[in-house]
N, C-alpha and C positions, 0 to 999 in steps of 0.2 A: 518195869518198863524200860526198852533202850530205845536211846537215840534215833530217830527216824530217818534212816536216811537211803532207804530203796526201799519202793515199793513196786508191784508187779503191774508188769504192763506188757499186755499181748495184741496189742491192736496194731494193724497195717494199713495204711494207707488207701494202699491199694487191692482186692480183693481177686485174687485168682477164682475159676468157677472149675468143677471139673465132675466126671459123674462115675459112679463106680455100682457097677452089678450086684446082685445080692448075694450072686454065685461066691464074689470075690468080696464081703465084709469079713467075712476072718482075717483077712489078712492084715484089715486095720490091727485091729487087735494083736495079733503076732507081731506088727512094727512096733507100736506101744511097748510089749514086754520086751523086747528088741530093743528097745532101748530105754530100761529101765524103770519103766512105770508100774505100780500096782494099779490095776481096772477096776472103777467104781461105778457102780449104772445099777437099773432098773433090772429087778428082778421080781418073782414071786417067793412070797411070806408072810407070814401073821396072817394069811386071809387078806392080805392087800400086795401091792406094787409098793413093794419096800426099797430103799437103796444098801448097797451090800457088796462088799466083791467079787468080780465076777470072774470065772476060771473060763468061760468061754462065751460065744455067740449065742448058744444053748441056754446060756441062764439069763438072758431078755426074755419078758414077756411076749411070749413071740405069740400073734394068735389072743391076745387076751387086751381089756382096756375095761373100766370102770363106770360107775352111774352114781352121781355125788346129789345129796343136796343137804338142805340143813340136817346136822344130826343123822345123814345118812351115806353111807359107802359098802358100795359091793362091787364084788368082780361080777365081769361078765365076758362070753365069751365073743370072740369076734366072728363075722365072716369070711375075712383073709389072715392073712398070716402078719400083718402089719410088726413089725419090731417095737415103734414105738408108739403104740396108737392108741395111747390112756392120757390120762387128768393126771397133775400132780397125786402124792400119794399123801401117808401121815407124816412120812420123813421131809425133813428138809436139808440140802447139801449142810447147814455149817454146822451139822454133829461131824464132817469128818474137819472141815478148818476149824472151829470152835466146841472143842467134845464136850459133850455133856459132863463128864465126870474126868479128871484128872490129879492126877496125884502133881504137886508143885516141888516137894521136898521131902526128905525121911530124917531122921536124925538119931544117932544110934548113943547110947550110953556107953564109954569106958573107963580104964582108972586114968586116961590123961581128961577126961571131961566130957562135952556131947561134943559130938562128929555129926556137923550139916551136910548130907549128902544132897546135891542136884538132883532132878531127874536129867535125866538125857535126854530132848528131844528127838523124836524121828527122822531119820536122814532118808527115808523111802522114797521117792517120788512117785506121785499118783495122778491120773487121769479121771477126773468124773465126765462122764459119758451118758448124754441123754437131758443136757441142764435146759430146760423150759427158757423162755425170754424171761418172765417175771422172776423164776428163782435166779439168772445169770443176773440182773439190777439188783436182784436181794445181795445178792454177794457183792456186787461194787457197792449197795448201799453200806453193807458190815465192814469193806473197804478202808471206808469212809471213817467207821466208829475206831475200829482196831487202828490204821495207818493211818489215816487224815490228818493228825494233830501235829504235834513237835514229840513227842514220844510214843512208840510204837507199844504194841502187846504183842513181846516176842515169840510166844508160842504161836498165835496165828501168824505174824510175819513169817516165821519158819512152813510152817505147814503151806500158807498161799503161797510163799515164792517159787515154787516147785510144783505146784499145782497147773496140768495143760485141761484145759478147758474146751470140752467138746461139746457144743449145744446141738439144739434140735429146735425145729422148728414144729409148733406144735399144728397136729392136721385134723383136730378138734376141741373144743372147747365145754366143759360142764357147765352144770345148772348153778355151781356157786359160784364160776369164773367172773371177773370182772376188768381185767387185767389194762382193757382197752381206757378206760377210765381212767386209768391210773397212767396211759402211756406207756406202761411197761411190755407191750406184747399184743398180737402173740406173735409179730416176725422180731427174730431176734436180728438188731442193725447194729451191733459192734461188741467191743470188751473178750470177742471168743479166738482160740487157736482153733479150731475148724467148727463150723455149723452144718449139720446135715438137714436135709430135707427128705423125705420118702415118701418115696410115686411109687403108688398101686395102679396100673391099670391092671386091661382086661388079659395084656398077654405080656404085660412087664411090670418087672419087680426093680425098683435101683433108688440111689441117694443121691442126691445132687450137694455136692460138697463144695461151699466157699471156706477160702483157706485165709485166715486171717491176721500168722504172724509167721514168723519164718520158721519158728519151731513145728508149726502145723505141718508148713509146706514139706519137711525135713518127714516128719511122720507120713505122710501123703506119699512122696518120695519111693518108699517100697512098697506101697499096693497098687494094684493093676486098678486104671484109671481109663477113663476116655476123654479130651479136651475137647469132643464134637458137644458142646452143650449151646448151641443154638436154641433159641426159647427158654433157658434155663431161667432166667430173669422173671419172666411172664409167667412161669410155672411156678413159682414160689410166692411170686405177686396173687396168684390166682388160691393159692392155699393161703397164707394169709389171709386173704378180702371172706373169702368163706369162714373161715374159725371166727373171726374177728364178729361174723352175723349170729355167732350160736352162742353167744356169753349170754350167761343165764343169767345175772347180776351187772346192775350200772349204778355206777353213784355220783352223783352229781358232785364237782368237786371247785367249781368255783367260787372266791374266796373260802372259803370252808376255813380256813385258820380265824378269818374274824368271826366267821359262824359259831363254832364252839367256843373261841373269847368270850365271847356276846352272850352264849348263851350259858354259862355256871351255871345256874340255879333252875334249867328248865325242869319242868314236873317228867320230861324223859328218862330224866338220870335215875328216879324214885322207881318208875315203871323197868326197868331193865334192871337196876338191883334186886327187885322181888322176882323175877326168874333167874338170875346166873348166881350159879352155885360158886363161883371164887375158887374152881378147880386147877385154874392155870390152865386147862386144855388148850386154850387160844394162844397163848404165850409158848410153850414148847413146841406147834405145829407151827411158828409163824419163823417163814426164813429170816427174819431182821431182829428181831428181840434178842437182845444180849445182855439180859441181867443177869449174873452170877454172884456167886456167897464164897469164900470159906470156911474149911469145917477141920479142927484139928483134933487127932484123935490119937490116942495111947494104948499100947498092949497091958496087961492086967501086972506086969510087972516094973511098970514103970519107966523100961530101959529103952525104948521104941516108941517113936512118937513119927508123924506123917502128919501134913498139914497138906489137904484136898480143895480143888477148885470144882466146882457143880453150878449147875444152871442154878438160875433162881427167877422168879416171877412177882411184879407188883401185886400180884392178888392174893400172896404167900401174908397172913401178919407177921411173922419177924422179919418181913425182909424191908419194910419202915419202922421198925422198932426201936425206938432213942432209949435215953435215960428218964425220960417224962412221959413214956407209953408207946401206943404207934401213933404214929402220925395219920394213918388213912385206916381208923378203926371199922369203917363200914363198909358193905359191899356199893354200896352209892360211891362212896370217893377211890374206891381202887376200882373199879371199872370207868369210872370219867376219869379219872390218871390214866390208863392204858391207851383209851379211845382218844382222848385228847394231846396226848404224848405222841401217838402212832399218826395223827393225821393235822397237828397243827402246829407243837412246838418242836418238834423232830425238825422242821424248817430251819428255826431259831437254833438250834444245834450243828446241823450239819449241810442243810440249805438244798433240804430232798422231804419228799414224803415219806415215813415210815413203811408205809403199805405199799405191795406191789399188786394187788389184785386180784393174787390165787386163790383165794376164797378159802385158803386152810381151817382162819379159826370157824367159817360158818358149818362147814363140814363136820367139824367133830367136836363142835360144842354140846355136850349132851342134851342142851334143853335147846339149841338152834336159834338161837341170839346170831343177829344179822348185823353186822356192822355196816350194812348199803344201807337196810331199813332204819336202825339208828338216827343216823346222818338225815335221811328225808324225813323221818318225825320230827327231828328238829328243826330243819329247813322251813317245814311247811307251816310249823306254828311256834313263830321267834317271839321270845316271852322278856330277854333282855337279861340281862345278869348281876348280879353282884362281882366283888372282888374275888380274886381268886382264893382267898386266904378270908373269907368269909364263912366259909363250913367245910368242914373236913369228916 
């Protein structure tokens, strides 16, 4: 870990509006490699709306958007041609600021002794392109985890300072969405270098683009623009208030921190560990979970050794595993660790909620464990609790 002492900050004050044709979106993109960026955005893959880099305008989902609900995800095609007119997918942006798997160190054997080799991290600069409201809060929330303190985790320090930040403003909402709930969405209102908007009508196709740090404007700068955005306010208000009516998921989230206090030992916890399989699904689609391991590993000759950074998930048993066993041997206590970590003491840590509303783990949990329905079983029948260190 180093010293903390700059953290990324793209927000402006004041918000320029400006509207740009669909004729002329390449060009964003040409400013970008223009200056420097690798492009990361929404494309097709795996049979889903993967993120991945993208070599042109051509590799958005142009024409395509999704149909989500517990346990279920499929493409589908659209009526128009819409660029970005899908649900979050399986990815989430912090595999590219927080990768899943990473090499930390190598160390080689000679006759002066072992040789610790660094890695090097990446000096690329990259633009993620298409970032939802709830994934952009996921990222100030991981902000938060990585930068917030008095020491930093310099690989994502490295990776987010250089990161320009292009949101979207989303102009629908799925059956696991919940995002409004949670306040994160779905108009995104700050933390971005530009946010786009996209208007279909009947005889026009264009983006309505606020610019919201000077690095944006500088991007903005070499694409063919129009400043006639008269109504542009109204029109983004008006998509907003519409996505905001189609969340397929609400959760009631007042006090919720003494809710779950309050409630350790409901007979909920018992009913939801006899369906979830403890696969971690919910933990590697969720943008904010940042549990990670090391794992050090040696070539068969002994002279080569590597020590690897990788995700890891509370529902893993080694990854509470002490000297006296695990500490969360049941699927009852690592699923109320997760849920109660993700919506009560995540507060008491960093003074935000875990969750932003995207409905990820509902989606692709194999057996379709709801963490909105969760939350309202135990709301509706509060049963009181023991200590927290009462059953494990």
């Amino acid at each position: 870990m180093e010293k903390n002492e700059t953290r990324p900050c793209t927000l402006s004050a004041e918000k320029e509006i400006v509207a740009v044709a669909r004729k002329d979106f390449p060009a964003l993109f040409d400013s970008l490699w223009a200056n420097g960026f690798r492009i990361l955005g929404p494309t097709l893959g795996e049979g889903a709306i993967v993120y991945d880099e993208l070599h042109g305008v051509d590799d958005l989902p142009s024409g395509w958007t999704d149909e989500q609900d517990g346990a279920t995800y499929r493409l589908k095609k659209r009526s128009d041609e819409a660029l970005f007119g899908y649900n979050v997918g399986p990815h989430a942006w912090k595999k590219f600021l927080f990768p899943p798997k990473l090499r930390l160190w190598r160390a080689e054997a000679s006759n002066n002794g072992l040789n610790i080799i660094e890695e090097k991290q990446t000096e690329q600069k990259f633009a993620l392109i298409g970032v939802k409201a709830c994934e952009l809060k996921a990222i100030l929330i991981q902000d938060q985890v990585f930068l917030g303190g008095e020491y930093a985790d310099p690989i994502y320090q490295n990776r987010r300072k250089d990161a320009l930040l292009i949101a979207v403003n989303c102009t629908q909402a799925g059956k696991t969405c919940f995002c409004v709930s949670m306040n994160a969405g779905p108009r995104v209102e700050s933390g971005f270098d530009l946010c786009l908007t996209e208007v279909l009508a009947e005889d026009a196709h264009y983006f309505i683009v606020e610019i919201g740090s000077e690095q944006g404007a500088g991007i903005m700068a070499n694409v063919p623009h129009s400043n006639q955005t008269q109504g542009a306010e109204k029109a983004i208000q008006a998509i907003a208030t519409n996505t905001a009516q189609q969340m397929g998921r609400v959760m009631d989230t007042e006090n919720i921190q003494a809710l779950l206090q309050d409630n350790f030992e409901h007979s909920r916890w018992d009913d939801v560990a006899s369906r979830c399989l403890t696969c971690a699904n919910c933990t590697m689609a969720c943008p904010t979970c940042f549990c990670s391991t090391v794992e050090d590993v040696t070539d068969i000759t002994g002279d080569h050794a590597e020590r690897w950074r990788q995700w890891d998930s509370c529902f893993t048993m080694d990854f509470t595993y002490m000297n006296h066993g695990h500490a969360r041997a049941s699927a009852k206590s690592r699923y109320r660790q997760w849920m109660t970590h993700k919506l009560s003491t995540w507060f008491d840590q960093f003074g935000t909620s875990g969750c932003v509303g995207c409905g990820r783990c509902i989606t692709w949990c194999p057996v379709a464990i709801d963490i909105t329905e969760e939350v309202s079983a135990i709301r509706a029948n509060q049963t009181g609790g023991k200590p927290a260190s009462s059953s494990l």
